[in-house]
C-alpha positions in Angstrom: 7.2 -50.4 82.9 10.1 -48.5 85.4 10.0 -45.2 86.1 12.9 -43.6 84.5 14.1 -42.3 88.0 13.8 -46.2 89.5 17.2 -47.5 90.8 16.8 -51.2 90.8 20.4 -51.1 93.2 18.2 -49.3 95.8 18.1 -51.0 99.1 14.5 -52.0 99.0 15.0 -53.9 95.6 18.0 -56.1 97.0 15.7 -57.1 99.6 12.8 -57.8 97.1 15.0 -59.7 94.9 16.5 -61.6 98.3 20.0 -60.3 97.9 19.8 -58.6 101.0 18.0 -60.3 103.9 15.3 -58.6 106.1 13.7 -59.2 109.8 9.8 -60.2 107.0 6.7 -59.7 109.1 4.3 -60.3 106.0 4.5 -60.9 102.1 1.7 -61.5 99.8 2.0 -61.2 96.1 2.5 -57.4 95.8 3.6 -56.1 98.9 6.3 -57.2 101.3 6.4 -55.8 105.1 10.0 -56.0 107.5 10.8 -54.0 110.6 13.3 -51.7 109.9 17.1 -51.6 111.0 17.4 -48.7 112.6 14.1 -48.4 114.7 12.5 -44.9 115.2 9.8 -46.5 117.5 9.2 -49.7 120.1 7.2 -50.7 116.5 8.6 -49.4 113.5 8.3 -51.6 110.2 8.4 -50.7 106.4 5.8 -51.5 103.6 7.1 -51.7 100.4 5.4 -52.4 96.9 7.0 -55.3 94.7 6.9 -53.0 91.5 9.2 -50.9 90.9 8.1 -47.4 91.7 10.2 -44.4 92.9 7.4 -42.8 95.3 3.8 -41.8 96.4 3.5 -40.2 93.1 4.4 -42.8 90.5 2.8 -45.9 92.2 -0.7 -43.6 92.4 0.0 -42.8 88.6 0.8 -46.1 87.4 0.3 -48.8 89.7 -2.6 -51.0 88.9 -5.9 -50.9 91.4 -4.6 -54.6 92.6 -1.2 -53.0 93.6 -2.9 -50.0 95.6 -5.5 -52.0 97.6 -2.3 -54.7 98.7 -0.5 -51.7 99.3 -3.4 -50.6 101.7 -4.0 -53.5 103.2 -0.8 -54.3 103.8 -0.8 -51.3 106.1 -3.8 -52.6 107.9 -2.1 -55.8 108.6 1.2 -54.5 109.7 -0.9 -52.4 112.5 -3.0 -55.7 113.5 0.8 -57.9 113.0 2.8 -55.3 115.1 -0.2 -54.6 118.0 0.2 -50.9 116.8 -3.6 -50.6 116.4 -4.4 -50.9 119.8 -2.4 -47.7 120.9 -2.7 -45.8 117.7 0.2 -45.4 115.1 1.9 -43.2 112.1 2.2 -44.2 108.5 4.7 -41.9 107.1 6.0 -41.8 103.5 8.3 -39.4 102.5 8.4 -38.1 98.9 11.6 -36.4 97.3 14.1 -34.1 98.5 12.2 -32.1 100.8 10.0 -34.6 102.0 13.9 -36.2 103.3 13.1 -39.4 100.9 16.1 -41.4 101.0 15.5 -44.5 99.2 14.1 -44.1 95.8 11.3 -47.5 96.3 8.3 -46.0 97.6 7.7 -46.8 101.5 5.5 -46.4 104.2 6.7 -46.3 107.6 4.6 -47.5 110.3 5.1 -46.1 114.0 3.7 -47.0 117.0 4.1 -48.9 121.1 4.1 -45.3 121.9 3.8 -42.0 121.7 5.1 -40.6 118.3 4.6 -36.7 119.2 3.3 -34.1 116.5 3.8 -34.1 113.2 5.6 -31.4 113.0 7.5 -29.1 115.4 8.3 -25.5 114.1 
């Protein structure tokens, strides 16, 4: 079942469907992980769930407990992939308009090779 607010045009969902090619650092059946095209970091990669699901909130309302642990451990191997997890790095996924989400395919972004500051400067 979509989300009523899915796009399945979005960015992420070409990639997923291989209309639109990506830089893949790891796949498995419900997650795929690419480094992203406009690098905010010397590491900076996306994770992306297979489903279709809008954002933070719908895949933790409706994903299945299979699609939330690959989601997780996806993470975990984009850090060990990358080298991120011997510095340290950021997962960051943004949620809606003030959370600046601008593709509507839930993401994580992970960020590291150096320092990535606060989290937030005021």
């Amino acid at each position: 079942m979509k989300h009523s607010l899915y796009d399945p045009n979005n960015i992420f969902a070409k990639i997923i469907r291989g209309e639109i090619p990506c830089n893949k650092l790891d796949e498995c059946p419900h997650t795929l992980t690419f480094l992203d095209i406009n690098p905010q970091a010397p590491i900076h990669v996306l994770i992306i769930p297979k489903g279709s699901y809008v954002d933070m909130n719908d895949f933790s309302s409706r994903a299945s407990i299979e699609e939330q642990a690959a989601f997780i451990a996806a993470i975990g191997r984009a850090a060990k992939l990358t080298g991120a997890f011997e510095g340290g790095y950021r997962i960051i996924s943004n949620v809606g308009g003030f959370g600046h989400q601008e593709v509507p395919h839930l993401h994580a972004h992970l960020l590291g090779g150096e320092s990535i500051g606060p989290i937030r400067l005021r």
